[in-house]
C-alpha atoms as an extended CHARMM CRD file, in Angstrom:
* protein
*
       146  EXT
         1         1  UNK       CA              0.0000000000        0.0000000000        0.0000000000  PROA      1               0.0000000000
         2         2  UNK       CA              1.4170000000        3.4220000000       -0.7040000000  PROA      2               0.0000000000
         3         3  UNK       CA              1.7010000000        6.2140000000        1.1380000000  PROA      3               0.0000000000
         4         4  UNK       CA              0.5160000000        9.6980000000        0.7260000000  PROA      4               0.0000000000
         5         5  UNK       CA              4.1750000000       11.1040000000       -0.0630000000  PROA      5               0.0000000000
         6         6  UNK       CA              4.8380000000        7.8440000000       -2.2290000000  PROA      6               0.0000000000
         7         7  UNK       CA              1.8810000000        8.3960000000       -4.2350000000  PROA      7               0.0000000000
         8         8  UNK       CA              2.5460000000       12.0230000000       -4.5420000000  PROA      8               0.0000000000
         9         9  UNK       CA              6.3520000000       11.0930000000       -5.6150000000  PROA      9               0.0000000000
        10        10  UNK       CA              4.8630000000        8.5470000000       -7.8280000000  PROA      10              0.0000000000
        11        11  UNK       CA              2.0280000000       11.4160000000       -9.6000000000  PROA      11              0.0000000000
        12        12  UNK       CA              4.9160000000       13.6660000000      -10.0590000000  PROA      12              0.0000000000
        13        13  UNK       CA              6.7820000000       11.3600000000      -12.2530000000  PROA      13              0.0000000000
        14        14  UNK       CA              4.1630000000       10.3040000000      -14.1560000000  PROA      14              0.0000000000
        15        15  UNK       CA              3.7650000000       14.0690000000      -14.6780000000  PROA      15              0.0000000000
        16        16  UNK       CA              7.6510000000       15.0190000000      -15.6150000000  PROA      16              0.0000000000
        17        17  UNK       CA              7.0310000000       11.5840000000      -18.2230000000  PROA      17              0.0000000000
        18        18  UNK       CA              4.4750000000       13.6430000000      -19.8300000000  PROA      18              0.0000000000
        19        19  UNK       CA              6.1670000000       16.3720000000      -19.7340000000  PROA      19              0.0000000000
        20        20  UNK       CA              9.3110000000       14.6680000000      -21.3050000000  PROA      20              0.0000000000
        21        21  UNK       CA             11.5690000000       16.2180000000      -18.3810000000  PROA      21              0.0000000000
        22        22  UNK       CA             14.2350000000       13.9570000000      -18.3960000000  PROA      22              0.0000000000
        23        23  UNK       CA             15.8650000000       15.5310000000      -15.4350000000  PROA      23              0.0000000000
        24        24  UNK       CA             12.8410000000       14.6840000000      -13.0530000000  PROA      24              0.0000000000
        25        25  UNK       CA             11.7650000000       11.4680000000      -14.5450000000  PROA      25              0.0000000000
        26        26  UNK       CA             15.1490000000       10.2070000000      -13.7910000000  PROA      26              0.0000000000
        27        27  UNK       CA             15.3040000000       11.5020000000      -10.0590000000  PROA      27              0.0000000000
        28        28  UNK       CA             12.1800000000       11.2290000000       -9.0300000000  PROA      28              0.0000000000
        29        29  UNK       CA             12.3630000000        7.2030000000      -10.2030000000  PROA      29              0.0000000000
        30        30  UNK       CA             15.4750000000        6.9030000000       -8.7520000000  PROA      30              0.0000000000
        31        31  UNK       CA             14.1670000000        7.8230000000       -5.3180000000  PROA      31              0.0000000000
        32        32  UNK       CA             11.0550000000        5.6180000000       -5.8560000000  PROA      32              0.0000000000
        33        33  UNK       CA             13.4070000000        2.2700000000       -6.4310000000  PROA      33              0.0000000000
        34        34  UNK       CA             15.8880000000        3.8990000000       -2.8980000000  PROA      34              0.0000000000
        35        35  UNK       CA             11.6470000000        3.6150000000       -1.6640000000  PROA      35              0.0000000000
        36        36  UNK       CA             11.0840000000       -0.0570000000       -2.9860000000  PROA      36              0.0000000000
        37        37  UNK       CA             14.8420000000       -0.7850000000       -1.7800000000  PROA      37              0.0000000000
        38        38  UNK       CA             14.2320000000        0.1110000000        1.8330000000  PROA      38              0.0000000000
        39        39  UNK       CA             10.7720000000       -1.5830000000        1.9750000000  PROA      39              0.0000000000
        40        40  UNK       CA             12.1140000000       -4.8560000000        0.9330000000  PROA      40              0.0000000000
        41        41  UNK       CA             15.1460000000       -4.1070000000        3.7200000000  PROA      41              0.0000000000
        42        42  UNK       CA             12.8830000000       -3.8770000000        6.3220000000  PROA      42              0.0000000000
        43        43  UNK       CA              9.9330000000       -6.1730000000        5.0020000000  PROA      43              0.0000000000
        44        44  UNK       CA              7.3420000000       -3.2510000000        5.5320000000  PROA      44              0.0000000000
        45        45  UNK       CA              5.2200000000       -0.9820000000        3.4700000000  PROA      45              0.0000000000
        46        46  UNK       CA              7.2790000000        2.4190000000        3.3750000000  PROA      46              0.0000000000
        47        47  UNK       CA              5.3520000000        4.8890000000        5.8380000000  PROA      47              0.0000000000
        48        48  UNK       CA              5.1580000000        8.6960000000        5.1810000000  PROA      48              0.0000000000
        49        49  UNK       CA              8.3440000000        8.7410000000        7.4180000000  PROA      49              0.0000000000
        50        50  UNK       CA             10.4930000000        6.4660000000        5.9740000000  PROA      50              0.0000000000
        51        51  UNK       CA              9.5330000000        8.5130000000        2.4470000000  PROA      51              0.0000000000
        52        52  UNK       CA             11.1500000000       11.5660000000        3.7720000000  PROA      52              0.0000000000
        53        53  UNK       CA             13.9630000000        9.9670000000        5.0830000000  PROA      53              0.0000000000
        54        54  UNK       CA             14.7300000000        8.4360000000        1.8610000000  PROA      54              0.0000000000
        55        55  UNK       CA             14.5740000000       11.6800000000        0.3720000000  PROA      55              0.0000000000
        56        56  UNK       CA             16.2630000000       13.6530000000        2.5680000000  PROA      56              0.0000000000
        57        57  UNK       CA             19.1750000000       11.3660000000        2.3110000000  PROA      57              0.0000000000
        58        58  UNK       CA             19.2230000000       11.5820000000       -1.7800000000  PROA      58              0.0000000000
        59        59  UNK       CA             19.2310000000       15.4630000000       -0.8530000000  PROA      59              0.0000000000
        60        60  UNK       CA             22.0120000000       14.9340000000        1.7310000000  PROA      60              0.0000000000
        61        61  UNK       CA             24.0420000000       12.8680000000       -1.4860000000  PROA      61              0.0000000000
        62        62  UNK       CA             23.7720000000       15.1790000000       -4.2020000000  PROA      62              0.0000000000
        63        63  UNK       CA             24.3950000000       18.3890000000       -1.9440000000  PROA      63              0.0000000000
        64        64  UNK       CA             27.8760000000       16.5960000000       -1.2790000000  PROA      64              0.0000000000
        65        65  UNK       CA             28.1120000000       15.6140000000       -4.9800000000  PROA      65              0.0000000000
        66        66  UNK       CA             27.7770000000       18.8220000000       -5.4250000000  PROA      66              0.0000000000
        67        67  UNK       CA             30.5110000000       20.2950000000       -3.2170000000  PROA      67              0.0000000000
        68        68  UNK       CA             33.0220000000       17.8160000000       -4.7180000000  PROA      68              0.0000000000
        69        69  UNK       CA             32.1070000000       18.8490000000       -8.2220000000  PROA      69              0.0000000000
        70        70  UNK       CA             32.5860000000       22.0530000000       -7.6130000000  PROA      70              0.0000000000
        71        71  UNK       CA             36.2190000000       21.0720000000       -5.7000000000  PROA      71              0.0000000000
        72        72  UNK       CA             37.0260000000       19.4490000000       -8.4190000000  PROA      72              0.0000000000
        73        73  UNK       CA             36.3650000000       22.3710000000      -10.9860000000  PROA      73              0.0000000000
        74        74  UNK       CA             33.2880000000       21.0820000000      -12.2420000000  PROA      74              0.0000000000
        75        75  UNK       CA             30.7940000000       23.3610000000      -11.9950000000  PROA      75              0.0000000000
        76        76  UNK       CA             28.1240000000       22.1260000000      -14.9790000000  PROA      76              0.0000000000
        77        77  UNK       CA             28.4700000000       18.6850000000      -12.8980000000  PROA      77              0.0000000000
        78        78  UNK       CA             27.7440000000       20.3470000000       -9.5520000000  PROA      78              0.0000000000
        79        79  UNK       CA             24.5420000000       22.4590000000      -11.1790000000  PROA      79              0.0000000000
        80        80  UNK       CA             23.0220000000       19.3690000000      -11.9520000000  PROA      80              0.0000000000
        81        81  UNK       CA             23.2910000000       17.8130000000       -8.6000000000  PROA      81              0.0000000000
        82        82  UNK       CA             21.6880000000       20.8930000000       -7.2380000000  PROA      82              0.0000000000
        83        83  UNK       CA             18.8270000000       20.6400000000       -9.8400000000  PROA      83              0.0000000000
        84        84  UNK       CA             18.6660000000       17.2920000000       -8.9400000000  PROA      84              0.0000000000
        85        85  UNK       CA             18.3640000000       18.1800000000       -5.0200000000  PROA      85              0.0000000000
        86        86  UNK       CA             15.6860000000       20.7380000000       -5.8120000000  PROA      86              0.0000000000
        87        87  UNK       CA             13.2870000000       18.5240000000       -7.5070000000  PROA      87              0.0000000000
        88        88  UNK       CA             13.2940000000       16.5530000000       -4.1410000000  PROA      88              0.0000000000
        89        89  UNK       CA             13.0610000000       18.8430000000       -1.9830000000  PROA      89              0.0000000000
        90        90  UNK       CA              9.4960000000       19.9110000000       -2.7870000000  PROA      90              0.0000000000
        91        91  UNK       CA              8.7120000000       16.8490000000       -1.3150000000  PROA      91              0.0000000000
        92        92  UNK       CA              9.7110000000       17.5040000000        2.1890000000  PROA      92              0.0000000000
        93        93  UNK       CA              8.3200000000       19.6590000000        5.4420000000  PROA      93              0.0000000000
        94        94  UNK       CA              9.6830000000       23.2210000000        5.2120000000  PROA      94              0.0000000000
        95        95  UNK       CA             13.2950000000       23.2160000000        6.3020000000  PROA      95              0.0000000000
        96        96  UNK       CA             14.3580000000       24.7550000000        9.6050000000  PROA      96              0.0000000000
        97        97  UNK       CA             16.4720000000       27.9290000000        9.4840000000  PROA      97              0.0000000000
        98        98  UNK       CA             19.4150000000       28.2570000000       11.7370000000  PROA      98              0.0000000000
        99        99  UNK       CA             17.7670000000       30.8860000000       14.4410000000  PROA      99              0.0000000000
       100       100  UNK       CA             14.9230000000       28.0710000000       14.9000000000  PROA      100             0.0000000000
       101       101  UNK       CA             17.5420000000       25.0790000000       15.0580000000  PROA      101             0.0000000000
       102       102  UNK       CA             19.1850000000       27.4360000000       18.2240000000  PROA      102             0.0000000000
       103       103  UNK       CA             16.2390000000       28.2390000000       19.5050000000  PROA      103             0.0000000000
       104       104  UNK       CA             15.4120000000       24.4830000000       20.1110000000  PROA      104             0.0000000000
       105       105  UNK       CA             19.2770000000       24.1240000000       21.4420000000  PROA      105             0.0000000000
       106       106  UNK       CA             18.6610000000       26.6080000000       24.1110000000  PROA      106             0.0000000000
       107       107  UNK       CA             14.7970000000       25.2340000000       25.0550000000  PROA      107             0.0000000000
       108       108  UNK       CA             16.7960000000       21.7540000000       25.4310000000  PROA      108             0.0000000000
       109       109  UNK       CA             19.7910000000       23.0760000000       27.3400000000  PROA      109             0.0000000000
       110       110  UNK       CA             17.5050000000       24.9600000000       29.6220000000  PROA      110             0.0000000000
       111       111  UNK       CA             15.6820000000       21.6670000000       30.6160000000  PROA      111             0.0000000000
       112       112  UNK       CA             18.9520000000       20.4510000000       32.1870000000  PROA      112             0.0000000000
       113       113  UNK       CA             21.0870000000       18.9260000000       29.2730000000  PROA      113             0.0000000000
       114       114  UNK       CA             24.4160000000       20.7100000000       29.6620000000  PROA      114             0.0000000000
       115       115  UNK       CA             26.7490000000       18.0750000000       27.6660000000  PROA      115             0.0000000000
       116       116  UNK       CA             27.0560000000       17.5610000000       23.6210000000  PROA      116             0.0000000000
       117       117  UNK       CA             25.6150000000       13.6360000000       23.7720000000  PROA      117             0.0000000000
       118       118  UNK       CA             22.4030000000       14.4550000000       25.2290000000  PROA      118             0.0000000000
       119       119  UNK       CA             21.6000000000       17.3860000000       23.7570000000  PROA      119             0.0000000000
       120       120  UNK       CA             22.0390000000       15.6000000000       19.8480000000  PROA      120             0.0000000000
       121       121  UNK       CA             19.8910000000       13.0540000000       20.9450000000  PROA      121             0.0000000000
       122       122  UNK       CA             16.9490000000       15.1290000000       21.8890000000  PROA      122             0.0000000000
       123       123  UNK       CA             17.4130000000       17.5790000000       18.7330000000  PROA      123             0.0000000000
       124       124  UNK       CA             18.7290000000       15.0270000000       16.2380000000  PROA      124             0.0000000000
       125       125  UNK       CA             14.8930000000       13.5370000000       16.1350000000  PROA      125             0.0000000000
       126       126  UNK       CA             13.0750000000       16.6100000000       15.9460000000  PROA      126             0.0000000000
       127       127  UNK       CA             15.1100000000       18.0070000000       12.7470000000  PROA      127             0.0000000000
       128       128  UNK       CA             15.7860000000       15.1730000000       11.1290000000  PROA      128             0.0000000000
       129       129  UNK       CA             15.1690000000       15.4100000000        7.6130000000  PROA      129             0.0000000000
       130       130  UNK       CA             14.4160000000       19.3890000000        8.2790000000  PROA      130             0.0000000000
       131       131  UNK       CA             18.3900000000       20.6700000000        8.9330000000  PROA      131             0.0000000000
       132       132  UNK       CA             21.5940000000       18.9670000000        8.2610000000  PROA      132             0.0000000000
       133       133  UNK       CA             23.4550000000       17.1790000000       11.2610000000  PROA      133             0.0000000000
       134       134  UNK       CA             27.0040000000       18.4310000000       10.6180000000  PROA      134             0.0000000000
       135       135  UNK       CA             25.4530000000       22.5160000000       10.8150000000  PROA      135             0.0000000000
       136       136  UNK       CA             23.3250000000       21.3860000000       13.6700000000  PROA      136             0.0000000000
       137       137  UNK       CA             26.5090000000       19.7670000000       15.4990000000  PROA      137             0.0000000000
       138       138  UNK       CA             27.9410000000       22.8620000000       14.9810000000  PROA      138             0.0000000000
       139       139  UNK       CA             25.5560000000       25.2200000000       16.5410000000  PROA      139             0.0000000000
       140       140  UNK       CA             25.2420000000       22.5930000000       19.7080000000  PROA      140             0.0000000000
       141       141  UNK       CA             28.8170000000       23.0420000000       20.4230000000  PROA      141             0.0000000000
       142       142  UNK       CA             28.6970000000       27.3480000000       19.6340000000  PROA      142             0.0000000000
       143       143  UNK       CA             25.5500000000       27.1940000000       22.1800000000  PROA      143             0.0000000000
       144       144  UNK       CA             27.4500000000       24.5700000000       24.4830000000  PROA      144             0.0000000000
       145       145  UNK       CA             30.3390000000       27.3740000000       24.6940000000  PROA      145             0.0000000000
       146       146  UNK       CA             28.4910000000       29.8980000000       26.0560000000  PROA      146             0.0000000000
């Protein structure tokens, strides 16, 4: 059975086949096979959640793509990863911004968690998918410092 954010990834490539868009008929399928992959992993039906955690990882992948392209002098390369990670992430919640990320930091440090472990674990689950770990590691240990 498919879920709401399968079926919508699923509608929009039937959509960008119409529309002969080469560039999201090959992304969009691509993340629906990472979909099929992880439900025959874990012998389940995918859930809304596992969706967006598929997609935030192919995100995650082609933003680093990205920065290596562009490392490596490749800049039409890197473009097209960040095409690529724009047609996916339409199908995500809004992302956090970095003032909301520290906001959370400060709500969880003022609830008693003074050391870097804890205080990942609590926000780790409630951005996941939302803002990246490695900026989020970073503002724990700028908040941390204070």
């Amino acid at each position: 059975m498919a879920t709401s954010l399968q079926s919508e990834i699923r509608d929009a490539l039937n959509q960008a086949r119409k529309e002969r868009d080469r560039l999201r008929t090959v992304v969009l399928s691509t993340i629906l096979s990472e979909i099929r992959n992880g439900e025959i992993s874990t012998g389940r039906d995918a859930d809304d959640q596992m969706v967006e955690e598929v997609v935030a990882r192919g995100i995650k992948q082609r933003r680093e793509s990205a920065e290596q392209m562009r490392s490596g002098g490749r800049e039409e390369l890197a473009q097209k990863e960040d095409e690529e990670a724009k047609v996916l992430t339409r199908f995500l919640p809004p992302q956090f911004d970095e003032d909301e990320v520290r906001f959370i930091v400060r709500e969880l440090m003022s609830e008693g968690s003074v050391e870097m472990g804890p205080v990942m674990g609590s926000l780790m689950p409630r951005i996941r998918g939302r803002f990246d770990g490695k900026e989020a590691n970073r503002i724990v240990r700028e908040e941390l410092a204070r």
